[in-house]
Each structure stands twice: as C-alpha cells, then as structure tokens.
N, C-alpha and C positions, 0 to 999 in steps of 0.2 A: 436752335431747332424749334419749328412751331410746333402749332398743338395739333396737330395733321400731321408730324412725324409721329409725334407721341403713343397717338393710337395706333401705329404700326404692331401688327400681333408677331410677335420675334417665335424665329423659327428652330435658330441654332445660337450657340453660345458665341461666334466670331461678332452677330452682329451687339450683344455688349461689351465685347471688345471696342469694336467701333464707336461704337459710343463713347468710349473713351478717348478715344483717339481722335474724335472729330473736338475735344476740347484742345487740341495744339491750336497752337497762335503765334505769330511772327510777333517778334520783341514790341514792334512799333505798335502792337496791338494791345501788350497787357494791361489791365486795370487793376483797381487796388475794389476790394468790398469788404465792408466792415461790419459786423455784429455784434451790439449789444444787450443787454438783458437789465433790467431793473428792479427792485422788488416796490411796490404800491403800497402805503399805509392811510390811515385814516389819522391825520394829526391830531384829533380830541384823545383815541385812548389806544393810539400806535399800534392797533391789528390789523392784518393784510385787507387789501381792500376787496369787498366780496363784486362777485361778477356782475349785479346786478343792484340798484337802488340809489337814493341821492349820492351816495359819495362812496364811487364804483367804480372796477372798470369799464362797464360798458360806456357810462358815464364821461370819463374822460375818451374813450375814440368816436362818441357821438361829441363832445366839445371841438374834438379834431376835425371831424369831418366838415359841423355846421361853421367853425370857427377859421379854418386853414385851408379848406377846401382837399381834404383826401376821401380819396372814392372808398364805399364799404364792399368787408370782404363774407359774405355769410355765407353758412351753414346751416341748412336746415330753419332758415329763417331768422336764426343770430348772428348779431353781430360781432365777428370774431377775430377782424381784421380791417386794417386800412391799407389802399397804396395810391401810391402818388410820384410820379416824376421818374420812374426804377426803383422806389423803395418801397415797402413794406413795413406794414406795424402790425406785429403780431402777437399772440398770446403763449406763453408755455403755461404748464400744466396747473399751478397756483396761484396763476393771474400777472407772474411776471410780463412787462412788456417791452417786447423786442421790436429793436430798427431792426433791421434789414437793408443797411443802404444800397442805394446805387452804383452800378461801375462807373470809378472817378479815375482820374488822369494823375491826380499829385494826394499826399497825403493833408495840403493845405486845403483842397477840396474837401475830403473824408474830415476834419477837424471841424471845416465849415457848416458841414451837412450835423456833425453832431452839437454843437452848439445852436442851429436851428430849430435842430428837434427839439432837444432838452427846454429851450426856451418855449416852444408851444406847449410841450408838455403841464410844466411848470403853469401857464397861464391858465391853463382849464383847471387843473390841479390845484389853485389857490381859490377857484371860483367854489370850489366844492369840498375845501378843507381837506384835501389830501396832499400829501408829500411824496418822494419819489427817493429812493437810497440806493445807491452803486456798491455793492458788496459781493463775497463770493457766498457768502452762506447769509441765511437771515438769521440774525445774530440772538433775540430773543423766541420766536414763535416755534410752538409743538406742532406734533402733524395733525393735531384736531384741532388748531387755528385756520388750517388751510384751508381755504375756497376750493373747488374744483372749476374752471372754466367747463363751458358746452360745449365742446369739438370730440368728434365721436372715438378722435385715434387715441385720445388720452383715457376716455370711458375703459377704452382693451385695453391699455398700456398700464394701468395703475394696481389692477390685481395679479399682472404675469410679472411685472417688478419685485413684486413682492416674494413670489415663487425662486426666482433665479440668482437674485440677490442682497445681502443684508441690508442695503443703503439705497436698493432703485428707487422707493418712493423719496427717500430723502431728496435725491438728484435730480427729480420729475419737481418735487414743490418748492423747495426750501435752499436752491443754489442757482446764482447768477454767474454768467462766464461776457469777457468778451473775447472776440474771433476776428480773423481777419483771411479773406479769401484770395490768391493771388492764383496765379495764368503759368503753364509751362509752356512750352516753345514744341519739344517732341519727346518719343518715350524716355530718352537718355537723359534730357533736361529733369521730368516728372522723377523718375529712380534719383536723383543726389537732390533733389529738391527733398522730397518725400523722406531720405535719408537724413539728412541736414536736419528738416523739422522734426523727425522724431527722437531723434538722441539729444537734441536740444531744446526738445519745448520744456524738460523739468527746469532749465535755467530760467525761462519766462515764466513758471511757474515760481521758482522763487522770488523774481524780479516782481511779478505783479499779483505775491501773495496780500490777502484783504482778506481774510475768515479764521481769525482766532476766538470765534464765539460761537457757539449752538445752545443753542436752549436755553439762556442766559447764565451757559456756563463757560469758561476759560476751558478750549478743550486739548490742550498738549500739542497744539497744531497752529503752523503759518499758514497752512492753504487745507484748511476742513475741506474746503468744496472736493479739492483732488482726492483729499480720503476719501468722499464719500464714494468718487467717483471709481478708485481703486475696486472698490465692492457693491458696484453696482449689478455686470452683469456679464463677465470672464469672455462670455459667446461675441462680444461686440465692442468691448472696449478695451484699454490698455496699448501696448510698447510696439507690439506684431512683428517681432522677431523675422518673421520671413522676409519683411522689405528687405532684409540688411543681405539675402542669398544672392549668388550670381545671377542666378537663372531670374530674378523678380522683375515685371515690366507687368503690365496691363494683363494679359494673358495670369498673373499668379492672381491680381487684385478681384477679378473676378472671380477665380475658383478661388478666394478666401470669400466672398461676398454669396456666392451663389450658397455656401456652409453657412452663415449668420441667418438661425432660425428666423421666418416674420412674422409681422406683428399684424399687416390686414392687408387689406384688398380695396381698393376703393374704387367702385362701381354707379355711378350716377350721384356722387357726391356722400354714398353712405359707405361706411365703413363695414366691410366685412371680417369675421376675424377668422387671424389663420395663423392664430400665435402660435408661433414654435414649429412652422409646419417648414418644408422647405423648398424655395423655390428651386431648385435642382427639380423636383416633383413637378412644379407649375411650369416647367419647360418641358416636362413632360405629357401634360396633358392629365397628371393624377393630383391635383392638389383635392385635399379634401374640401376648401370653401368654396371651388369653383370646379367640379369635376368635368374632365373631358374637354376643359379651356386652356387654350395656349396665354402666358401673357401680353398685353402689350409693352412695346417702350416707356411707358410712363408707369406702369407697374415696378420698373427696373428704375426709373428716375425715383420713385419714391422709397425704394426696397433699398438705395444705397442712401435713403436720410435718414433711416434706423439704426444706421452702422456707427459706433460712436469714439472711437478710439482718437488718440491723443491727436492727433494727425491724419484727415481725411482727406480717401480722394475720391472726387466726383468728376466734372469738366472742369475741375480748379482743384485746386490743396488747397482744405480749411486747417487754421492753426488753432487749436481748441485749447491752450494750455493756462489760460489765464485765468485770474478772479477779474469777476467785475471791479472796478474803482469809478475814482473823481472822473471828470470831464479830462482832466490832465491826460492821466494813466490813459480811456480810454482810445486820444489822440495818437499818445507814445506807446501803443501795441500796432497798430499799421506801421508805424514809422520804423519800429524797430525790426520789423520784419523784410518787410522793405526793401532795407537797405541792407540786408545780410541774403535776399532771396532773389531779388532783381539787379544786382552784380554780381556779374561771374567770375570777378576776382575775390568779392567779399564773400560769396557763397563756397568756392574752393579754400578759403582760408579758412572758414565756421567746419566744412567735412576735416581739415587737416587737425584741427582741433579737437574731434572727438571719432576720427576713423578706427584708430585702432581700441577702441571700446568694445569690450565682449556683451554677448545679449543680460549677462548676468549681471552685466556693470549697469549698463543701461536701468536696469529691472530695478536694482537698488538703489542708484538716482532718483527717479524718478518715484519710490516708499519716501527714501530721507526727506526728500525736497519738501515735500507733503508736513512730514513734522519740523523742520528744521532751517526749511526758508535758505535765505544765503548761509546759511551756518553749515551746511551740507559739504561733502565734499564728495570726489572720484577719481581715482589712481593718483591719490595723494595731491589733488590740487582743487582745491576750498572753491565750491560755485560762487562764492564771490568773486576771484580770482578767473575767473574760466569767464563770468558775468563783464567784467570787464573788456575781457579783448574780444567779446562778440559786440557791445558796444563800440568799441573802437571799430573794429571791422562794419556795421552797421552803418557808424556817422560816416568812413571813409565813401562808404556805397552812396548814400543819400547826396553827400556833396557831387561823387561821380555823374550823378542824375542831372544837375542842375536845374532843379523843379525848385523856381523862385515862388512868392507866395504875390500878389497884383497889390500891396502894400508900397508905398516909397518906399518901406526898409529894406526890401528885397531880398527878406531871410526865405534858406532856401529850409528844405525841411528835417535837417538835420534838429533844428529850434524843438522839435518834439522829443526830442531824446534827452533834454534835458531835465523833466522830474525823475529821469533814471537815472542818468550820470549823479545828479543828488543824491537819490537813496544810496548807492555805492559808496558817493564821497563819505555819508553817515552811518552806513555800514547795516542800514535797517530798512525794512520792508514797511507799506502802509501795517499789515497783520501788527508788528513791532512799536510801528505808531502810535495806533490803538489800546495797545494793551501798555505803555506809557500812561497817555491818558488818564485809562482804566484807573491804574495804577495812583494819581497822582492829583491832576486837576478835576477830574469824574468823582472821585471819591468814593469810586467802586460802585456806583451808581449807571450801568448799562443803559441807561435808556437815553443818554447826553450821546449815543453813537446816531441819536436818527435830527438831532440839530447840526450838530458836528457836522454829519458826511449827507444831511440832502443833497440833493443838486439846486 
C-alpha cells in the first residue's frame, strides 16, 4: 500500500480488518525478511557506543552512507537511519543496530544480504575502533552505561516501561533478538501459521538461546533476553491464548490490538504521546492527544509495531523468539522457519506436534525454555526431542522448495540448518557454549565474550 492509502482517515473498524487481509498473497508471491539487532562497543574499553562522537553510532551509518552508498533516515534533523535497495538500518533504543532486510526469494539471498552488511558494517567499524557482538542480552553493561538514541518514540517509551513492567527498560536497551518475516496465502492459512509459530517459537527460543549473562553476572538463565521479555509489559506481549479459540481470524486480532494501550501519535514526523490511552477512543473521535480526530491508516500501521508478543501479525507474521547470535544462527532462523512455515506438509506436521497443547502448557514452555534452554520439557517430551523432529520437518520443507543457491555446489537451503542440527547433535545451546568457555578457557574472565563472538 502507498503512502496515499496511509493517510486514509479510517472510519470503522472492518477497514483494519482490511488491512489485514489485503496482506494475502498467492504462494508464488511469498518472501522471506529477516531482522537483526546487534549491540555496538567501543573496542578500547568495551562500553556501548554512544550516539554521537568519534567512535559512535552516528558515526558508523555516516561511514555507511558516505562509504556504501545508503540513503539517510532523519528525524528532526538526526540521523537515525539508513535505506537502500528494501532495506533498512535502524536504531533501537540503546543504539543497537538493526537490518531490516529486503523481500528475498530464497534464504541464500537473506544469508547473502547478511553477510553484506555485516561486512560493511564491520569496515566503518574498524575505521573507528569499534566492534559489533550478536547476543540476546548485553552480557556485561548496567542501565547507566546505556546511551539513549534521538528518536522521539523511545523519548515516550522509556519512562511508561518502567511504569508497567519490571524489565521494559531492560528490553528497550540491553537485548538483541533476530526475526524473520514470512507471507500467508488467506485468513485460514494466517490462523495455523499464527498457531504453529506460537506454541513453537519457545522451541526456537531454546534452539537459538545466546544470553546466559547480565551485568557481568551468570544469571540462572539460557535466553535472559526472553526473561526479560516475560516481564516486560503483560498488555502487549507474551503466548495470546485466544489465537488458539475457534472463533480467531483477523476480526479477533484487531479487537486484541484495538485493547493494547498506545504509545504516540506521530503527526508531521513528531511524536505525540498518548501512552496508555486507547485507540478504540481514537476511532472515536475522543483520544486525549488528538481530540475530535479520527485516525488515519498509518496510525494503525504504526499502532500494530507496539504490539509485541511472541509471534506478530501485521501484513506478514513476524517470528520474534530468538536471541541474537553468529552470522551462522542468524542465516539458520529464516531457514528454519521457512521450511516448517512455507510447506504445507511441514507446517501440518509442526500443528500435529504441539495441537493438543493446553494454554497452560504453552505458558509453562514458553517460562522453562527461558531458564532451561533444550533442557526444558512439555507432556513429558524434552524440547530437545520436540527440537528435533521440527528440524526434521523443516530440512524436509526446504529440500521441498528446491531454492538452489547460483554456486556450482548447488546446495539448496536446507545447508543452513545445519549449526542446529549441531547443537542437537551436542545437546547445547550457543548460552551453554559460553558459559563452557566462561567456565574453562576464559578463566572466568567475561570480557573474552566480545573477541570471542564479534562479527
């Protein structure tokens, strides 16, 4: 949709339904998008890199721009963003920085595009003594290490975090995730897709656990980041029970969406706040930041990015369950999705595996996984165990595809699934990795985690 639908002033609640449902796509049509997150250091004395000065982030998306050629994204005059080609480079709230890739065809593309970046990245980044680490939590830094980026929605977002949950500011500064975006066909496709990813994203959360450290301490946890996330902020994130009712299609998603109090309004590029107010009101015509104003569609395009649960839908299902990791990992999270979400054999195989799950089970999956990594289990069968045959089903999906990679080898993209079929074979997660390491060759010495695991 352009930006000429955007500003359409929405009258009734069918047309964000519509909205929804103008996200169907014919098979021939879906792509694969993938997002990652990074955390920025300063290699002299490993603190987060502040927004601005020699060896910065602004710093590095000015090396990007002048150096790679990506167009800049500002705010109010800053620079707070790059894009180029369909993709984005953007900031979250402590200066992590995020791709945003492109709609690709195969996950050999999405592998190519992150090995692209990584490597530009990397080359402004060596100019200016700074490094770059793929994790779910920042393993050493407090919340008075953190930088604040300039972007006006995190300004509102950083003291109503605080208000509604014990860990939102942790979530906003000090955790990296990667994600991957994929395409439904129609509403019946969207409900067992939506279902499928969410009673199974704690599996990929133990699969692609990387944050056994906060504060430079060992915290009883394979995936900190998901704890933190657990107690972030009840109204917006977590399991959502209701996808799993008869009655759930697009029609239920909204009337969950229209309840998830918001955060602002953005009106000529400035943020207005209207934390906690509710847009059921701004359909009204009574929101308190904008009285006697209907919204437009892009009020509602932005109103469903605040929404944060394990498993989102927008004109796509994002898969949020991951920690950041290696260049590896973040290749083998498109792949594994993939090839479990885009065959309809593999995707009806992944529901019969976890259909007769209670919401309670779910709920408790989805706590363990968090402390417990593949150690976890549900109706007596070890997410290792469970981790396996969604791999299996997965690699079956991806050979179904036949997406060769323009190499003679002519591997098709099953080839990404194997740093996981590894961790299985070794029974341990990157988190498990690390805290080996930790343990062993580090000599209990935390700060070998930012040569270790650069990119």
């Amino acid at each position: 949709m352009g930006s000429k639908g955007l500003t359409k002033t929405i009258e009734d609640t069918r047309e964000l339904v519509q909205y929804l449902e103008d996200g169907c796509k014919p098979v021939e049509d879906w792509k694969i998008g993938t997002e990652h997150e990074k955390f920025g250091y300063n290699k002299f004395d490993l603190k987060p890199l502040p927004y601005s000065g020699s060896c910065s982030i602004k710093s590095i998306l000015q090396g990007l721009k002048e150096t790679f050629g990506w167009s800049p994204i500002l705010e109010e005059n800053q620079l707070i963003g790059l894009s180029k080609d369909g993709a984005n480079i953007s900031l979250e709230p402590g200066g992590q920085l995020e791709l945003s890739g492109a709609l690709l065809e195969n996950v050999h593309q999405t592998c190519l595009e992150v090995a692209n970046h990584l490597a530009e990245v990397k080359t402004i980044a060596d100019r200016i003594g700074a490094g770059f680490l793929g994790l779910g939590t920042a393993p050493l830094w407090k919340h008075a290490d953190m930088p604040v980026m300039p972007k006006g929605r995190y300004r509102l977002m950083a003291p109503y975090m605080e208000k509604v949950g014990s860990h939102g500011t942790q979530m906003m500064f000090r955790t990296c995730t990667v994600q991957v975006n994929l395409d439904y066909s129609s509403e019946a496709d969207m409900v067992r897709k939506l279902r499928v990813g969410l009673a199974l994203q704690p599996i990929a959360t133990a699969l692609f656990s990387a944050s056994p450290f906060f504060e430079g301490k060992k915290t009883g946890y394979s995936s900190y980041r998901s704890r933190i996330w657990q107690n972030t902020d009840k109204a917006r994130t977590g399991m959502l029970p209701f996808v799993f009712e008869k009655s759930f299609g697009f029609d239920a998603w909204v009337d969950y969406a229209l309840d998830v109090p918001m955060y602002f309004v953005n009106r000529q590029g400035k943020y207005l706040n209207a934390l906690g107010q509710s847009f059921r009101d701004f359909l009204s015509g009574e929101l308190e930041a904008l009285p006697k104003e209907k919204p437009l569609l892009s009020d509602w395009e932005d109103h469903l990015t605040t929404i944060f649960p394990e498993v989102r839908l927008k004109k796509f299902i994002e898969m949020r369950g991951a920690d950041a990791g290696p260049w590896a990992k973040i290749c083998a999270l498109p792949a594994f999705w993939v090839g479990i979400i885009y065959s309809q054999s593999s995707l009806d195989g992944a529901w019969e595996l976890c259909k007769n799950w209670t919401s309670a089970q779910r709920q408790q999956l989805y706590c363990d996984v968090a402390k417990h990594g593949l150690g976890a289990s549900i109706r007596s069968r070890s997410v290792k165990s469970i981790a396996f045959d969604l791999l299996n089903l997965s690699h079956k999906g991806l050979l179904e595809r036949r997406k060769c990679n323009a190499h003679e080898t002519k591997l098709d993209e099953s080839e990404f699934l194997l740093p996981l079929f590894e961790s299985l074979e070794k029974g341990s997660s990157l988190a498990d990795e690390i805290l080996e390491k930790y343990r062993t060759s580090w000599s209990g010495d935390l700060k070998c985690i930012y040569s270790e695991y650069c990119y």
